[in-house]
N, C-alpha and C positions, 0 to 999 in steps of 0.2 A: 729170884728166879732159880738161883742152883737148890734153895731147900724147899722152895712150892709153897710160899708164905707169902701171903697178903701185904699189901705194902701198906696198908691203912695204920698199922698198930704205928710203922717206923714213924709216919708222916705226921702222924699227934703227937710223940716224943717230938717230934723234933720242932712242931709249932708250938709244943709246952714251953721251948726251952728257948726259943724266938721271941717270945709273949714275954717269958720273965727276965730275960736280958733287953728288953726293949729295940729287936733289930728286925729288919725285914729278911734281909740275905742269910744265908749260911753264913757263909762264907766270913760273917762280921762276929758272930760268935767267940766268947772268950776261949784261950785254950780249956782251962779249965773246966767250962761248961762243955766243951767239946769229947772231953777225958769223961766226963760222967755222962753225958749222950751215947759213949761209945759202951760203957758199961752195961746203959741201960740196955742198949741193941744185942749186946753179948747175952745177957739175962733171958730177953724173950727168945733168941734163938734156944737157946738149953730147953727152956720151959716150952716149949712149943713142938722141938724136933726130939728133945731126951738126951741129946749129944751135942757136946761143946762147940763152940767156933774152932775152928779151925785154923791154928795159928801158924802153920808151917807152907809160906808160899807154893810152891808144888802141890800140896792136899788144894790149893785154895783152884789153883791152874788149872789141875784133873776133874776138880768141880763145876768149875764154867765149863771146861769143853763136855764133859756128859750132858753138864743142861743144854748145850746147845742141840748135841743132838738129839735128847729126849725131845726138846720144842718143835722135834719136825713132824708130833703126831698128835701136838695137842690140838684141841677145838678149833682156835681161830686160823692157824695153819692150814692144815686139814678143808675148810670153809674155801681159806687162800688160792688153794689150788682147786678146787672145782670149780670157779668162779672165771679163774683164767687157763682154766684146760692144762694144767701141768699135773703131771703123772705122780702116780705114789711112787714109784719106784726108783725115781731119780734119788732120794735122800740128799744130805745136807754138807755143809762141809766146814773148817775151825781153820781159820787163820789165826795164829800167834806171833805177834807184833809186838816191839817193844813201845812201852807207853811215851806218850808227852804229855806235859802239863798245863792248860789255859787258865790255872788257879793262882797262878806266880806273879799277880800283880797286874798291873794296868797299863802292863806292854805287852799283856798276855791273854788271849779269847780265845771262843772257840764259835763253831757256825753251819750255818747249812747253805750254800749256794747254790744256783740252777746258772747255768753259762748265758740262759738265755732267759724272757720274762715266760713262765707256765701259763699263764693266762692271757695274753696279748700277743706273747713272742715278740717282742722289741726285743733286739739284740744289745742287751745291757744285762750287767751281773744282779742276780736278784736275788734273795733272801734275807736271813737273819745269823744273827750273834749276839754273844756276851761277852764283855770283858771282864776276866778274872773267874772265868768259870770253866765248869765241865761240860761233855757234852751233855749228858743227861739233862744239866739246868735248862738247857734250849728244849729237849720236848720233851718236859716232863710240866714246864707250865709253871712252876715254882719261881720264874725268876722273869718278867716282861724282856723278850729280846729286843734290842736295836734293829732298823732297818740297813740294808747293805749298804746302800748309799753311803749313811755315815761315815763310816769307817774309814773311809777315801780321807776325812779330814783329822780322825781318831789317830790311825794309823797308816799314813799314807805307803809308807813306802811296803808293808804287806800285803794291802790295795793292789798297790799296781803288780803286785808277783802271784796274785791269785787272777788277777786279768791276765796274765801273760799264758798262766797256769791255765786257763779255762778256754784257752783260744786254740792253746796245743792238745787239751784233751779234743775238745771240738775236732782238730785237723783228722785225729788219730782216729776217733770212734765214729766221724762225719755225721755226728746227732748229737742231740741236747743234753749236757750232763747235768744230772744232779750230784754234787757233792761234800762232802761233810770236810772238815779243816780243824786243824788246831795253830793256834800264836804263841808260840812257849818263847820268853822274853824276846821278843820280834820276827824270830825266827819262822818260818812259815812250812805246815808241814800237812801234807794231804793225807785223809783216813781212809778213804773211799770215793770212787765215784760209781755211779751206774747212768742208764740210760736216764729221761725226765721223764715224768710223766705230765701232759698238756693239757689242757682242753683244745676241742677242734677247732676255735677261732686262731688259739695260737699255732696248732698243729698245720694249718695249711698256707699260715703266712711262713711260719720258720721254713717249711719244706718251699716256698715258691723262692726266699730269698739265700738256703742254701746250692740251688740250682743257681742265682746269681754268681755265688762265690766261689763256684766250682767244685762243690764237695761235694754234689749228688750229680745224677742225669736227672734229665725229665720222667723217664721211664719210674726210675727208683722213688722219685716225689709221689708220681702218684700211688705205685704203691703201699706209700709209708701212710697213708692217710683212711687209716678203716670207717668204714662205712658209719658207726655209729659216730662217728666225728662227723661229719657229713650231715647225717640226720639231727648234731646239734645245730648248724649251720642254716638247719631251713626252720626250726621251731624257735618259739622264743624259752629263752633258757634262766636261769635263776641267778640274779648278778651277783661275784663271789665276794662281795663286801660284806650281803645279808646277813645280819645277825638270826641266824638260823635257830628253831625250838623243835625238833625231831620230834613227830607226835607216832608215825608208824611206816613200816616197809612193806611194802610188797612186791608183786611182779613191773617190771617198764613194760606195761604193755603195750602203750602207744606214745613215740614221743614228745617231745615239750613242756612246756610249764606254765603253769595259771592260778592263778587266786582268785577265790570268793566265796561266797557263804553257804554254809552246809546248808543244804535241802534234802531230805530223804524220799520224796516222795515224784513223784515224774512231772504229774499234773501242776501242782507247784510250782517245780524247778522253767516248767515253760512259761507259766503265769508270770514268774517274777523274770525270767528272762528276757520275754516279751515287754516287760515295765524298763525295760536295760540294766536290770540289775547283774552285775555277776554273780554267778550261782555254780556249785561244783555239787554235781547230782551223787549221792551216795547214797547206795544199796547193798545187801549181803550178796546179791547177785542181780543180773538187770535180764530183761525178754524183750519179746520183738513189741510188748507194750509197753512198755521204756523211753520207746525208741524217739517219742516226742520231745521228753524233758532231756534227751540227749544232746536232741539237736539245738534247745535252747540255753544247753550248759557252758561252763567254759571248760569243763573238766567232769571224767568219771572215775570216782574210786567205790571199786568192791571189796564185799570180803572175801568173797570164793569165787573162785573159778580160774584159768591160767591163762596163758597169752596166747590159746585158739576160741576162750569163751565168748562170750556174744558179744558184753562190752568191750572185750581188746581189739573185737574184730572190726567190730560196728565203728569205734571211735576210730582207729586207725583208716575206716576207711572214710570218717568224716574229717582227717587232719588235727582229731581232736587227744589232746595228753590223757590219760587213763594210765591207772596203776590198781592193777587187780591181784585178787589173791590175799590180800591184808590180811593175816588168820588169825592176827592178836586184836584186831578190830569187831567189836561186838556193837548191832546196830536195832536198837531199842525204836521202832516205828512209831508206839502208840507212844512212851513217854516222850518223844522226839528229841531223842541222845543217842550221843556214839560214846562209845568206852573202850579205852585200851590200856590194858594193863591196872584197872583203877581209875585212871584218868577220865576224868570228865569232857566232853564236848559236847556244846546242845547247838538244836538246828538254830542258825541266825549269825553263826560264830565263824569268823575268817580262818579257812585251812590253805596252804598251799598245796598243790602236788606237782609233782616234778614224773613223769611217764617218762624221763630217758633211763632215770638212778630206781627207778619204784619208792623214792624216799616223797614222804607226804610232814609237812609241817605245821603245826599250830603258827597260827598269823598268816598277815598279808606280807612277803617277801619280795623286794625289788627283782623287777623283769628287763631283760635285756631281751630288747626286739632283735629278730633279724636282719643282718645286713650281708648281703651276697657282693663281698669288695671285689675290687679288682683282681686280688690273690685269687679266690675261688674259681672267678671266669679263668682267670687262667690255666688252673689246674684240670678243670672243664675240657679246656682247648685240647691239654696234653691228653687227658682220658679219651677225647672222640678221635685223636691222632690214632693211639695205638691201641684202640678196643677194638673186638673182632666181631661185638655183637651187636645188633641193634637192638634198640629200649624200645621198648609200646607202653605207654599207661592203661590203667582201667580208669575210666569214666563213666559216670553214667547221667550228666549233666555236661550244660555247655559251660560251665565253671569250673567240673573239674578239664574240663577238656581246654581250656585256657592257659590253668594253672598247668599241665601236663606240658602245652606247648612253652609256657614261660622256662620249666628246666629240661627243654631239648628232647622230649618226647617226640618221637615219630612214627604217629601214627595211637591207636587205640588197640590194646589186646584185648581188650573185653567189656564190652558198654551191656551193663546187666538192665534191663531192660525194666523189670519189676522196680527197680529200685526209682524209677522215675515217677511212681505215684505215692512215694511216702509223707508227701505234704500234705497240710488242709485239704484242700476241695476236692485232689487229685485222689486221695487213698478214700474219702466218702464215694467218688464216683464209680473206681474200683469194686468196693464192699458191695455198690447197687449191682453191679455186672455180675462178681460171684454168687450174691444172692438174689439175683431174676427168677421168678415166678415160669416166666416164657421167653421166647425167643423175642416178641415184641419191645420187653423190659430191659431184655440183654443187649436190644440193637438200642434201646433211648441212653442207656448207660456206656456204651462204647460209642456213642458220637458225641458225648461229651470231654471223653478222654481220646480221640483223635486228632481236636486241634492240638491238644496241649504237645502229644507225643509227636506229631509234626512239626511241631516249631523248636520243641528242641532237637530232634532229628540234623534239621535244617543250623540249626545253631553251632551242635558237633561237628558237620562237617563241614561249615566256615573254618570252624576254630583251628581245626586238624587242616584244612591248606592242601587236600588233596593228598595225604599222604591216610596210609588204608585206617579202618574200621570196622573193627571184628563185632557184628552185633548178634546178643542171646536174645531170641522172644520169649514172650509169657510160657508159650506153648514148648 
C-alpha cells in the first residue's frame, strides 16, 4: 500500500517458501526461512521503487499515514462514495494506536464480529477468527477462519468479555456493531467498531426486537429500514450460502432474483416458457416487441440501456428482476453467445441475475423465497401509525390490483388502460381495431375487446373494496 506495489510478487515469495518448508501457515515457517523471505521482500522493494526499505520506524509511520491519505482518491474509493452519496470533500482521517499481537501463541487470535447475526439478525455474536494470527490473515484469505461460536469453548473466558463488550457497544451506539478484536496472551482488546451492515431480512427483525429492548422507539425502527431493504423483503433474493461465479454487473433495474436459461431471442424465450421452462430473456436492448418473451421470462438482462429504458420499466412494472445496462456484455444473436470480458456463455446455459445488486452470475444459485414475518407486519403497523400519506398502486389487472391490496394499498393511482390488451387474443383484437378498413370493422373489433375490458373493470374494483380508482383510457 505505502509504495503502490502489487501484492502478487510478495504472495509467490512467500508460497515459494511454504512449498519448500512443507507448511501451510506462515506463521509455521522456520526463523531462518523467515530471515531470507524478508530479504527477498527488501530486494524487490529496491528493485521495484529504486529506494531502500525503510528501516527507521518513523519513516515507516510517516509512510502509512500519507498512503492513507493518498487512498482517499484512488479508483475503488472514489467508486465508494458515489455509490453511497458521500461527498469528495469530507477527506480522510489516521488514527495511531499502539499495536497488539494475536501471533503470540494459542492464547492469542484475532477476529471480526457483528453484535448481532447480518443476515437473520438473531441476537448472538457472529463472525470469525484465528488463533495465532494477524488481522490481515482473517481477510486476506490466506488462512480458513474459525466460526465465532467456537471460541466460547477455544477461549472461553475472552468469549464472554467480547459478549459483555458487544452488548455495551449495542447500549451505546443503539445499532448493530461490526467489529474487529485482537487476543494478545488472553487479554482482550478492541480495534474498531462501526455501524453493521445487514440485509433487510435481518434489518427489520433487529429494528422490531431493539424496540423490545428499549434502545429504539417505534418511530426510529421504521426509520432505520430503507426502502431497498423492503423491496428485498417482497422479492425472492439470492441465499448468502451460494457459492457464487460473477459473470457480469449492471444496472438493479428491477428487483429480485432468478435463474435459468439464457434465450436471446423473445419468440423463443415465450415458446419455452410456455413449455415451463425457466428462461432469463437477454438482449443488447429489448422494445415493446419483446414484450412477449418478457412476460414469459423469469428475468431480463440487457446490455444498454438504464433504469428508465423499456426493459427496467416494462419488468418492474411486471414484478419481474431485470439488470440492465451490462456494458461489458457483448450479445452475439446469430451465433447464439454472450461474451464478457472473453468469457463464453451460449444460449441453453444457466445464468443467475439478481435486479436488487445489477450483479448477474454464471449457474443456477440457491433462492430464498419471500416470507413477510410477523417482524414486517409489524413494522407495517408502526409506518401506517405515523405516515402522513396515503399509497394508491398502479394496476392495470385484477391481479395487480389484488397484489396491491395484499401490501395495504388503498385505492389505484393509475390503471393504464392500454396495457389490458398485451396478451394473446386481447392485443390481436386491438391490432384489428387500429387497423379497420371502416367504422363497420372498428365496431366488430371493439365488441370483441369489451367484454374482456368489462370483466376486468369489474374485477378491479372488487379487488380495491370501494376505496378510489384513477382510470387513463386509450383515448
Amino acid at each position: 500500500v505505502v509504495f503502490d506495489l502489487s501484492r502478487k510478487p510478495f504472495e509467490q515469495m512467500l508460497e515459494e517458501h511454504r512449498q519448500r518448508c512443507g507448511v501451510e501457515r506462515d506463521i509455521d515457517l522456520p526463523v531462518e526461512e523467515m530471515q531470507a523471505l524478508v530479504r527477498r521482500f527488501k530486494e524487490h522493494v529496491r528493485a521495484e521503487t529504486g529506494r531502500a526499505f525503510p528501516g527507521d520506524p518513523l519513516d515507516q509511520l510517516w509512510g502509512a499515514i500519507a498512503a492513507v491519505f493518498e487512498s482517499w482518491n484512488t479508483r475503488r474509493a472514489i467508486d465508494y462514495r458515489k455509490l453511497h452519496d458521500i461527498p469528495d470533500s469530507m477527506g480522510t482521517a489516521v488514527n495511531v494506536v499502539a499495536m497488539v499481537f494475536g501471533n503470540l501463541g494459542e492464547d492469542s487470535g484475532t477476529g471480526v464480529a457483528f453484535s448481532r447475526n447480518p443476515s437473520t439478525g438473531e441476537r448472538a455474536l457472529y463472525g470469525e477468527y484465528l488463533l495465532n494470527a494477524q488481522g490481515e490473515d482473517v481477510v486476506s484469505g490466506s488462512r480458513t477462519p474459525l466460526p465465532m461460536a467456537t471460541l466460547k469453548d477455544r477461549l472461553p473466558a475472552s468469549f464472554q468479555e467480547l459478549e459483555r463488550v458487544a452488548r455495551t457497544l449495542e447500549r451505546h451506539f443503539r445499532d448493530v456493531q461490526d467489529m474487529e478484536f485482537t487476543i494478545e496472551r488472553g487479554t482482550l482488546y478492541m480495534l474498531q467498531t462501526r455501524r453493521g451492515q445487514r440485509s433487510g431480512q435481518a434489518a427489520v427483525r433487529i429494528a422490531c426486537e431493539m424496540v423490545d429492548e428499549e434502545l429504539i422507539s417505534e418511530e426510529e425502527a421504521v426509520a432505520r429500514i430503507p426502502p431497498q431493504d423492503v423491496n428485498q423483503l417482497l422479492h425472492p433474493t439470492i441465499d448468502p450460502n451460494s457459492h457464487l461465479d460473477l459473470l457480469t454487473t449492471g444496472l438493479p433495474a428491477s428487483p429480485g432474483a432468478a435463474c435459468g436459461t439464457v434465450v436471446l431471442d423473445a419468440d423463443r424465450a415465450e415458446k419455452l416458457g410456455r413449455a415451463g421452462q425457466a428462461v432469463i430473456l437477454v438482449r443488447r436492448e429489448t422494445s415493446p416487441e419483446d414484450f412477449h418473451g418478457m412476460v414469459m421470462a423469469k428475468a431480463v438482462l440487457t446490455a444498454r440501456g438504464g433504469m428508465t429504458s423499456h426493459a427496467a420499466v416494462v419488468a418492474r412494472g411486471m414484478g419481474k428482476p431485470c439488470v440492465a445496462g451490462a456494458q461489458d456484455l457483448q450479445v452475439d444473436e446469430r451465433s447464439g453467445r454472450l461474451s464478457v470480458n472473453g468469457r463464453q456463455v451460449a444460449e441453453g446455459d444457466w445464468i443467475t441475475v439478481d435486479g436488487s445488486t445489477g450483479k448477474v452470475f454464471a449457474g443456477q444459485a440457491a433462492l430464498r423465497t419471500p416470507e413477510l414475518s410477523g417482524d414486517f407486519l409489524r413494522l407495517m403497523q408502526w409506518a401506517d401509525r405515523i405516515r402522513q400519506l396515503r399509497v394508491r398502486v398502479n394496476a392495470d389487472t385484477p391481479a395487480d390490483a389484488h397484489r396491491g391490496r395484499d401490501f395495504g394499498a388503498e385505492g389505484i393511482g393509475l390503471c393504464r388502460t392500454e396495457h389490458m390488451f398485451f396478451n394473446g387474443d386481447r392485443l390481436t383484437a386491438m391490432r384489428e381495431m387500429i387497423v379497420a378498413q371502416d367504422s363497420q370493422g372498428r365496431r366488430r373489433a371493439l365488441a370483441k375487446l369489451l367484454p374482456m375490458q368489462r370483466s376486468d373493470f369489474e374485477a378491479i374494483f372488487r379487488a380495491m373494496e370501494g376505496f378510489p380508482v384513477t382510470i387513463r383510457l386509450l383515448d
